[in-house]
N, C-alpha and C positions, 0 to 999 in steps of 0.2 A: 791572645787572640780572642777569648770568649769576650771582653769588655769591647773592642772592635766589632764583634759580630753583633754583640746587642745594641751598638750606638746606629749599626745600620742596616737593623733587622728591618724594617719600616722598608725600607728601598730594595729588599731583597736582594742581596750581594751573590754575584758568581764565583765561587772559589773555584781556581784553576790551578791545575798543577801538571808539571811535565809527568807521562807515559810512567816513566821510567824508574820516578818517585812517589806514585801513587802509592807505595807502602806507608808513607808520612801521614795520610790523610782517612780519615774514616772510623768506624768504631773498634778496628784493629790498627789503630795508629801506635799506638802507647807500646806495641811490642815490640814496634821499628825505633819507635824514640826512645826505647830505655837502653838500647845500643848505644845508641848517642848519648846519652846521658852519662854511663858508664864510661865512657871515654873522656868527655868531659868535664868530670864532676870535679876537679880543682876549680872549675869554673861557675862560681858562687850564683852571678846573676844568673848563667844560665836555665843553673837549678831551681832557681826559685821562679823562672819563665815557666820552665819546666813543671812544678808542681802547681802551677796555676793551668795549666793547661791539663794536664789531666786532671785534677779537680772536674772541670767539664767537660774531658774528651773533646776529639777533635773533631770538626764536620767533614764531612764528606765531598768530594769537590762534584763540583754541579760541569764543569768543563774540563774534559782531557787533552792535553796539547802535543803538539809534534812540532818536529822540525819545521819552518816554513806555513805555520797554519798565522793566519792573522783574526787579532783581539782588535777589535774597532782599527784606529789608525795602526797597530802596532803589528810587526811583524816578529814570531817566536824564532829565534836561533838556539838550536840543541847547543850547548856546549859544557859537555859533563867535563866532570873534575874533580871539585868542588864535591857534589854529589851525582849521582847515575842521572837523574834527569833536572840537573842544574839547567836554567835558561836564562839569556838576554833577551829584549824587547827593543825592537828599531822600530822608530819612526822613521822613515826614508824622507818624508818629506820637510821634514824640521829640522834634520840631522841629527837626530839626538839618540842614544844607545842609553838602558839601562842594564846594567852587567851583574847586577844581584851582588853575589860573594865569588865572580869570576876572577874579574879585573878592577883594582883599584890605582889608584895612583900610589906610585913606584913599590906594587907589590904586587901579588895574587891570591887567590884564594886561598885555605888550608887543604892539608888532602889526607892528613892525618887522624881525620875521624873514622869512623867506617862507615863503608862506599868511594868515599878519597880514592883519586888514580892523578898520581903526579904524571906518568907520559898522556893518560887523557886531556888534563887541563893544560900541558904545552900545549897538544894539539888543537886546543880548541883555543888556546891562547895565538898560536900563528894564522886561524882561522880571524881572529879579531884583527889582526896586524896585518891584512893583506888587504881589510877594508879604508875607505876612504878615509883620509888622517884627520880631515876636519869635521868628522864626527865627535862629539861632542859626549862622554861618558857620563854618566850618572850613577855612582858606584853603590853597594849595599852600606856601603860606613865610608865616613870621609871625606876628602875633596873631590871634585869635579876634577876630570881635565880632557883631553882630547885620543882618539888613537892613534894620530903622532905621536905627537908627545910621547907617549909609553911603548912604541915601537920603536922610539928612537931610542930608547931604555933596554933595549932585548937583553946587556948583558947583566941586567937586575932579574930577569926572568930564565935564562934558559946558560945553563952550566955544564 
């Protein structure tokens, strides 16, 4: 994040983040992330995201989001899981859903770090699946595909 932030200090970037995750962000970030860290540390790259971000600490988000608030075209969808203030981003008028580490194609998010809530991210997973199918996903890693598509997949997701 800090070489991101300096490539677009000049344009001055709003860093937004859901309600519910604003412990991630700020100059007490590092006390919520070494949770995470601690959970994750078989996870190499992470770690070393990880120590490069605290190297510079994190910034503080300049916009706090909620359910239903809209970012230029994009409209914010709460849908924790993942983590307490996990969110997608609809474009209503282009069709196009971005789902972060919600929903990917033929899988879901983890819920095994802490803040992870596996019956949250169902629920926020049949909140996706009730939307229009030819929305068009944009996942956090991975392929593209539709919310057809992966509601017609439900028994990949819910057991």
């Amino acid at each position: 994040m800090p070489n991101l932030l300096k490539a677009y200090d000049s344009k001055k970037p709003v860093i937004a983040i859901h309600r519910r995750d604003i412990e991630y962000l700020g100059p007490d970030a590092l006390k919520a992330q070494s949770k995470s860290i601690k959970a994750a540390i078989h996870n190499i790259s992470f770690v070393k995201e990880f120590l490069n971000v605290s190297e510079f600490g994190l910034p503080s988000p300049g916009l706090v989001l909620e359910d239903g608030d809209t970012v230029g075209p994009l409209t914010v969808l709460h849908l924790p899981g993942h983590t307490p203030g996990s969110a997608a981003f609809l474009d209503k008028k282009e069709g196009v859903l971005f789902t972060g580490d919600t929903l990917f194609e033929g899988t879901y998010g983890r819920t095994d770090l802490p803040g992870g809530d596996e019956q949250e991210i169902f629920a926020s997973l049949r909140r996706l699946f009730a939307m229009d199918g030819n929305i068009k996903v944009y996942p956090g890693h991975g392929e593209t595909t539709t919310i057809g598509r992966e509601a017609n997949r439900k028994e990949l997701y819910f057991y």
